[in-house]
Structures are given as C-alpha cells and as structure tokens.
C-alpha positions as CSV (number, residue, x, y, z in Angstrom):
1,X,-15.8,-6.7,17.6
2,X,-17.9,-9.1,15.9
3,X,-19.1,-10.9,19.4
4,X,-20.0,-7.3,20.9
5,X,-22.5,-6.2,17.6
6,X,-24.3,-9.6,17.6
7,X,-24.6,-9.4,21.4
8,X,-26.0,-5.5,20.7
9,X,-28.0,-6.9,18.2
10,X,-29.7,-9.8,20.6
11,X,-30.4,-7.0,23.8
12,X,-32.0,-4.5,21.3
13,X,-33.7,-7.5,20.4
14,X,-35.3,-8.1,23.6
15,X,-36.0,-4.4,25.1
16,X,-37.8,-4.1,22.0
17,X,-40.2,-6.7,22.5
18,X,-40.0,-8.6,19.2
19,X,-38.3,-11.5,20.7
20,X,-39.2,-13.4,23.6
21,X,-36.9,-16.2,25.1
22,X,-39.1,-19.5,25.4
23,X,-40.3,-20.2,28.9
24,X,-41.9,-23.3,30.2
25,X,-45.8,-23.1,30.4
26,X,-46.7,-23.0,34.1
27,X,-49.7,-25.2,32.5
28,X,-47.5,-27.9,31.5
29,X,-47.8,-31.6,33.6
30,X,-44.3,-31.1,34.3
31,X,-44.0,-28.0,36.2
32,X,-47.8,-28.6,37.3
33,X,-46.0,-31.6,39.2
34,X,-43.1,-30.4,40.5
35,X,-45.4,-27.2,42.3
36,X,-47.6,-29.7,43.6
37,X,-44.5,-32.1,45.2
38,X,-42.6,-28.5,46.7
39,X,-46.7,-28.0,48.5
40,X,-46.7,-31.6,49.8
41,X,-43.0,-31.1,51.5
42,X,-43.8,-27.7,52.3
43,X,-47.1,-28.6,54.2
44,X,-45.2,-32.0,55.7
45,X,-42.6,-29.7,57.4
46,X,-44.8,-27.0,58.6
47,X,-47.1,-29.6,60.3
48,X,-44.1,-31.6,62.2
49,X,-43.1,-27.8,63.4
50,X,-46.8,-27.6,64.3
51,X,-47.6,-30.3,67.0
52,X,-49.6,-31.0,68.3
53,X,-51.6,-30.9,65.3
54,X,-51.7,-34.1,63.0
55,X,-50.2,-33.9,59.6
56,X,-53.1,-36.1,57.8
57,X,-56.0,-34.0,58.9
58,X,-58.3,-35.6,56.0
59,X,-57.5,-39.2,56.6
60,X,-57.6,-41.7,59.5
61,X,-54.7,-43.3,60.9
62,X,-54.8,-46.6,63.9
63,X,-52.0,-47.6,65.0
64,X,-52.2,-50.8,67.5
65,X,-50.4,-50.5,70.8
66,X,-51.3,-53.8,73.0
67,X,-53.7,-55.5,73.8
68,X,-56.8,-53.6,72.8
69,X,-55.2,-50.3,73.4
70,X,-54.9,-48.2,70.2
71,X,-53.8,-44.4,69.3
72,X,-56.3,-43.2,66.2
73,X,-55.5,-39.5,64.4
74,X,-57.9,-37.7,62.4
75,X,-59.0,-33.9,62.5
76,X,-56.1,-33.0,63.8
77,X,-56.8,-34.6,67.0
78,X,-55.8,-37.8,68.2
79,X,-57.3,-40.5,71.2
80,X,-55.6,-42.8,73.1
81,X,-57.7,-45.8,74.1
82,X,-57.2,-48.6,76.5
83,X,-53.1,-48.1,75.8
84,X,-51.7,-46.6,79.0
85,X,-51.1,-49.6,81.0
86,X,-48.2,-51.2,82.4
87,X,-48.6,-54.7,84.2
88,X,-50.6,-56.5,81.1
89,X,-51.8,-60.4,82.1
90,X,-50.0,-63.2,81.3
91,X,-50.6,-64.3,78.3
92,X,-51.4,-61.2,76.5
93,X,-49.8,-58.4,74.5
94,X,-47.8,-56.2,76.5
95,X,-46.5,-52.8,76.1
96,X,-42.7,-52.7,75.1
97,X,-40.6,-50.2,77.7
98,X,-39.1,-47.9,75.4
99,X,-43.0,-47.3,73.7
100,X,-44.4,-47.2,77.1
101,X,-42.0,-44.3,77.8
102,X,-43.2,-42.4,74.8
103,X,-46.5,-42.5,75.7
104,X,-46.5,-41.8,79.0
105,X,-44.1,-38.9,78.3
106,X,-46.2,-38.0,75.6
107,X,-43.4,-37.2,73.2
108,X,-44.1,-37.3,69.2
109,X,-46.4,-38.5,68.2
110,X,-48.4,-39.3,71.2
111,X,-48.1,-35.6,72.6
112,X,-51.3,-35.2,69.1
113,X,-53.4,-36.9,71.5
114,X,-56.8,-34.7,72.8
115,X,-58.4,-37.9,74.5
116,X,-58.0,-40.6,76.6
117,X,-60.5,-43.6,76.4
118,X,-60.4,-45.8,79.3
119,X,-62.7,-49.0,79.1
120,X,-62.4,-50.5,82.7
121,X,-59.8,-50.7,85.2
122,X,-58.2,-54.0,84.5
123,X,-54.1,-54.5,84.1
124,X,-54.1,-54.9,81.0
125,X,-56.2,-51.7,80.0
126,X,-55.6,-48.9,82.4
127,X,-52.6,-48.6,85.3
128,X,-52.9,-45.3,87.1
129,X,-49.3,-43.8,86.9
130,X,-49.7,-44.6,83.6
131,X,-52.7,-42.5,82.7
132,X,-51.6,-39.9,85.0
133,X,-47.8,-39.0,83.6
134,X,-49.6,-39.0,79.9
135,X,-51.9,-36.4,81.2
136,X,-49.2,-34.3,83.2
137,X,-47.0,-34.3,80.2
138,X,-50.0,-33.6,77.7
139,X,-51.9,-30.4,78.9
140,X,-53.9,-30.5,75.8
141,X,-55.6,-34.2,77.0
142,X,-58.4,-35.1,78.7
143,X,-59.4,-38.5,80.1
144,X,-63.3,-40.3,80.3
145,X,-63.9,-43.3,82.2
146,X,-65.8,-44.8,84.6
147,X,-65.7,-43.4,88.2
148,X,-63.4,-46.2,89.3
149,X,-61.1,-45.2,87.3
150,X,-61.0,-41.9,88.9
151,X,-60.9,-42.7,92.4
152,X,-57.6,-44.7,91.2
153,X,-56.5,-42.5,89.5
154,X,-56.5,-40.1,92.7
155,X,-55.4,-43.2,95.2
156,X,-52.6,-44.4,93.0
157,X,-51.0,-41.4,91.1
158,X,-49.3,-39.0,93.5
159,X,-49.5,-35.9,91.3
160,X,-53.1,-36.3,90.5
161,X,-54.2,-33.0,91.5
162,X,-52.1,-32.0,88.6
163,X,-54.6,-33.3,86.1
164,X,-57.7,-34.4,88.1
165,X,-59.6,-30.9,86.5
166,X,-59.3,-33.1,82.6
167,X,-60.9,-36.0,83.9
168,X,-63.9,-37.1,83.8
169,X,-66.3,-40.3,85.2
170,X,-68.5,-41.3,83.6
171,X,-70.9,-44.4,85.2
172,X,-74.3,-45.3,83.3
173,X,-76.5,-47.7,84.9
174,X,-76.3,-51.3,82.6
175,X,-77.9,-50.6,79.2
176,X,-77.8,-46.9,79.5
177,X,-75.8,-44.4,78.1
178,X,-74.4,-40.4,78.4
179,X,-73.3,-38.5,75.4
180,X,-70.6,-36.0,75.7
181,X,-68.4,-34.0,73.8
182,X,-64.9,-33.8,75.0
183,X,-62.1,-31.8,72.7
184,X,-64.6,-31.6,70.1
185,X,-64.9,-35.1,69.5
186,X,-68.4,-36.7,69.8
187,X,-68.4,-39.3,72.5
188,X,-71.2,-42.2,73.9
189,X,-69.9,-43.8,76.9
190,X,-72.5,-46.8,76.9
191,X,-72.0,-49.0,79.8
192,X,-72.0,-52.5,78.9
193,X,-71.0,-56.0,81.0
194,X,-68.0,-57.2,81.3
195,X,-67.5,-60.8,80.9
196,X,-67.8,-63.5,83.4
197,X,-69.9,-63.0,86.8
198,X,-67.2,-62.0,88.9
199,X,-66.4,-59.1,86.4
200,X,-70.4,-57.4,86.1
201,X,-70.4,-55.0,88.9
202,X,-67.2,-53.3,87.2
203,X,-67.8,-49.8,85.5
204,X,-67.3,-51.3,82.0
205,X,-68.0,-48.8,78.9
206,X,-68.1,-49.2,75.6
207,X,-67.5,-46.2,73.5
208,X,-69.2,-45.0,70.4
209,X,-67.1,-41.8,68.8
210,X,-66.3,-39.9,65.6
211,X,-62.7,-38.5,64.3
212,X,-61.4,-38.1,60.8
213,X,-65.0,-38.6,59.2
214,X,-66.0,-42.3,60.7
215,X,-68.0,-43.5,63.3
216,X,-65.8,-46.2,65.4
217,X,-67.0,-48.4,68.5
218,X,-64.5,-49.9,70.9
219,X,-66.7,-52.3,73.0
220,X,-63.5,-53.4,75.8
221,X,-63.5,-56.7,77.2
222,X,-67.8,-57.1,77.1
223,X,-69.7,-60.7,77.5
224,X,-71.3,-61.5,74.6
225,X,-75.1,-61.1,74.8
226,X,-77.6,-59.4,73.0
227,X,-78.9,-56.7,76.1
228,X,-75.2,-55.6,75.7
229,X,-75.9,-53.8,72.6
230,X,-80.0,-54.0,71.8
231,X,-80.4,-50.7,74.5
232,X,-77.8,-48.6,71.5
233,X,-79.3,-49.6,68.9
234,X,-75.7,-49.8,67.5
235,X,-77.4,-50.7,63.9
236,X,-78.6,-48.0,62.8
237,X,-75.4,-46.1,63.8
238,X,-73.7,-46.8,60.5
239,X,-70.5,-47.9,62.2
240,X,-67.5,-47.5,60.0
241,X,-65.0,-49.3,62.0
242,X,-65.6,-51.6,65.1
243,X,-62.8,-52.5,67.6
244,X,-64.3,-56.0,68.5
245,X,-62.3,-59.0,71.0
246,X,-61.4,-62.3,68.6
247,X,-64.0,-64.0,70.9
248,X,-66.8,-62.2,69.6
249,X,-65.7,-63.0,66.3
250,X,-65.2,-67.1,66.2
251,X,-68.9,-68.2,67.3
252,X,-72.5,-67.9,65.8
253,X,-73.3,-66.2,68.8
254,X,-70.9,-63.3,68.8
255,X,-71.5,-63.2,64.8
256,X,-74.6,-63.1,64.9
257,X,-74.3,-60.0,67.1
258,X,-71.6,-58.6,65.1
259,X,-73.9,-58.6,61.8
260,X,-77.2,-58.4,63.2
261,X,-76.4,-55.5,65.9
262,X,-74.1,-53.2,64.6
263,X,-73.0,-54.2,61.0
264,X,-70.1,-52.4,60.8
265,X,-68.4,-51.6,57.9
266,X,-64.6,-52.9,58.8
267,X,-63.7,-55.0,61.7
268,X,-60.7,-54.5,63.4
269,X,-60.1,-57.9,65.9
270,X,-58.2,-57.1,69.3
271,X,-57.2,-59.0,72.9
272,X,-55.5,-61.4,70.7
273,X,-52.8,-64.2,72.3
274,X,-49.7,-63.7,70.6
275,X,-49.1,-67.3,71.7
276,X,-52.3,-68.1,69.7
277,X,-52.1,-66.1,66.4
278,X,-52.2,-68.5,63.8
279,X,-55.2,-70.2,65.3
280,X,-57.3,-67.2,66.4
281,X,-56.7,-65.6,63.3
282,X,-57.8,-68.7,61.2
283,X,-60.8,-68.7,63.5
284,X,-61.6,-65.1,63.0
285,X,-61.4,-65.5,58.9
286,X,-64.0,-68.2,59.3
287,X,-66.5,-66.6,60.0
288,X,-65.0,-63.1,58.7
289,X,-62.9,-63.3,56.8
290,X,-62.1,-59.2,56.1
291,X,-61.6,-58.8,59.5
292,X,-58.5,-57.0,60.2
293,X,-56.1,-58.9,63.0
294,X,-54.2,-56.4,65.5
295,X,-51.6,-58.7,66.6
296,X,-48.2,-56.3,66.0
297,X,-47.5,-53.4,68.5
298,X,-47.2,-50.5,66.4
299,X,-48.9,-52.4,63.4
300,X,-50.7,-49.5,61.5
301,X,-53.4,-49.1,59.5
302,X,-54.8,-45.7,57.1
303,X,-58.4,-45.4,56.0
C-alpha cells in the first residue's frame, strides 16, 4: 500500500508539471558527438548504396595503378588515366590480373569513373580490349585521346561500336592545344612530344584538368624540352598537383623545367622501375625532395 501512494504521489507529480526528470542537453559535447558520428555512418552507407557517386565529394583521392596510370576521385566523379593496359614493357610496373579485372569490369570502385585519359598508344599505357570492356561495362564513361587511339580502338576491340559514340580523338598539331569539357570536368588535351625520334610523330597529349577543387597535369611519356611546355604557358596555371616521369625529375634540365614552367604545388613522380626504386627515388629527393614516389600498385594518396 505504501509502494502504490508514493508511486501516486510521483505521477501526479509529473502531469502536474512541477517536476521534470533530468534530460541530457542536446547542447552537451557528448550527445553533440555521438549525432555527428550516427551522420558520418549514415552518409558512408547511403553513398556505397549510391554508386556511382564517390563518397568523399569534398576531398581528392589518387590512387596509383601502374606505371603512370592512375584512378583520381573528387566531385563525385572519378578519371581513369593511362591505367587500362595489359602487356606493360619489360621492366616496368605492370598491372596485377585480379586488379586488371576490376577495372576492366568496372566493378567498385572503378565503375565511379566518368573519364578515361589516354596519353598515347604505347603498351604500357593503353591496350584496346582493355579500354573497350571498361567502357562497355561503365555506360557513365567516356574516353579522350588522340585519334590513334581510336582507330585502335575500332581495329582491335570487337564490340567497339558498343561504345565508339563516348569516345573522342582528339589530335593538336605540336605546341597546340583544344579545350573541352567532357562529364563536366574541364579538360586541355595539349599535344606534346614524346621522347626519342622514333617516338615524335605519335599523337602524344598531355593533359591539363580540374576535379575535387585542384588543377592536375599528367604530361605521359614527353622528351624533355622547353617548346614542350612554353606554348601552355603551364606557369601561370597554378598547378596543384603534377604527374611528372622520375626522368624529368633527376637532371637540371628537367628541373629546371619543372620549377621554371609549371611550378606546381606537389609532385607526384611516375614510370618508375620497380627494379630501380631505391636509386630513382634517391635521385628524385635530390633535386626534390617533397616529391611524392608512385612505386606501389594501389598506393594511395588523399589531398
């Protein structure tokens, strides 16, 4: 009897109003924290039920494939440059099979990607089947190279009417350029010379682009001389991150190019020997020594 008048007692209590049970402030760091960690998971598993939109819209993510092929996210939209190949060359990076599948299936998280970058048709930059199953199997990508490119990409991949309508060929005369934009990313295919003499009639570009709030330039496999880059006028770009070969980057020559010519912000080094790490890299630091080495497929990097 006792129990039931004090528990009378607390109820009036309350539907009266003059008592209030203590609650947590929703103000308090505590709680504050806790909402903000259930918004982060929240948002992390709406966008992996989302594709192919990125999860990290406001940030930049590179990941090195091979060689100097890399897959860079940002803006929801990701780009797929010089990493479809399959044969390599001796002595270089080459794609593992099981990654190779993935991105030429385009599953997770290659099937983000809006763009594919192709700098010349070398073995160890572009293979045909390659480029064309990624495109079958990724309606939302389209492809810009030079006009080789997409005469092999119809010789050589069967089903190339399939995607031939999300590809296009680009060839500027030497020191000239063509501005595009392609998925709503900002592109300048600027053709520039492949190295050695044999190599200069190829349909070699360089490409100047924007995604995830940086300007980037990928320059392929180019010789190292000034009229490569004077026609751009690549310094005044304000480069945030250039994808440069080691080569360029152990010489006075090449760095003088490097900081006279497009000063960019961060240097990412590429077309490295995995044979030769230890002594490209070394080289590389020399001359700089914040330059960041691509040398690990799948090696990423967040900016």
């Amino acid at each position: 009897m006792r129990l039931l008048a004090l528990l009378s007692t607390f109820l009036f209590a309350v539907i009266s109003g003059w008592w209030t049970p203590a609650v947590p402030s929703l103000n308090s760091s505590a709680t504050a924290y806790v909402a903000i960690g259930i918004q982060q998971d929240t948002s992390i598993i709406q966008s992996e039920q989302s594709d192919p939109v990125s999860a990290s819209d406001s940030t930049l993510s590179i990941t090195y494939i091979a060689n100097e092929g890399f897959f860079i996210e940002g803006d929801g939209k990701g780009i797929l440059i010089d990493a479809l190949f399959r044969d390599g060359v001796r002595g270089y990076q080459r794609i593992d099979l099981d990654l190779l599948l993935k991105l030429e299936k385009a599953e997770p998280p290659f099937n983000r990607t809006q763009l594919v970058l192709v700098t010349h048709l070398h073995k160890d930059h572009f293979d045909a089947r390659s480029v064309g199953l990624h495109l079958k199997n990724n309606v939302y990508a389209k492809a810009v190279a030079g006009e080789e490119i997409t005469h092999l990409l119809r010789d050589r991949f069967s089903e190339a009417f399939m995607v031939e309508d999300r590809v296009l060929g680009v060839t500027p005369s030497w020191k000239n350029a063509r501005e595009m934009m392609v998925s709503g990313i900002k592109i300048k295919a600027m053709r520039m010379r492949h190295g050695w003499p044999k190599n200069y009639p190829l349909h070699h570009l360089g490409f100047l682009f924007e995604l995830g709030g940086r300007k980037m330039l990928h320059v392929g496999d180019l010789e190292i001389i000034p009229e490569n880059f004077e026609p751009f006028n690549l310094d005044e770009e304000k480069i945030d991150i250039a994808f440069l070969p080691y080569w360029m980057l152990i010489n006075e020559d090449g760095a003088a190019i490097v900081n006279d010519l497009i000063k960019p912000k961060t240097i990412i080094a590429m077309h490295i020997m995995p044979d030769q790490l230890d002594t490209i890299t070394r080289d590389v630091h020399h001359l700089f020594p914040e330059a960041v080495i691509a040398s690990e497929p799948l090696q990423k990097f967040v900016f």
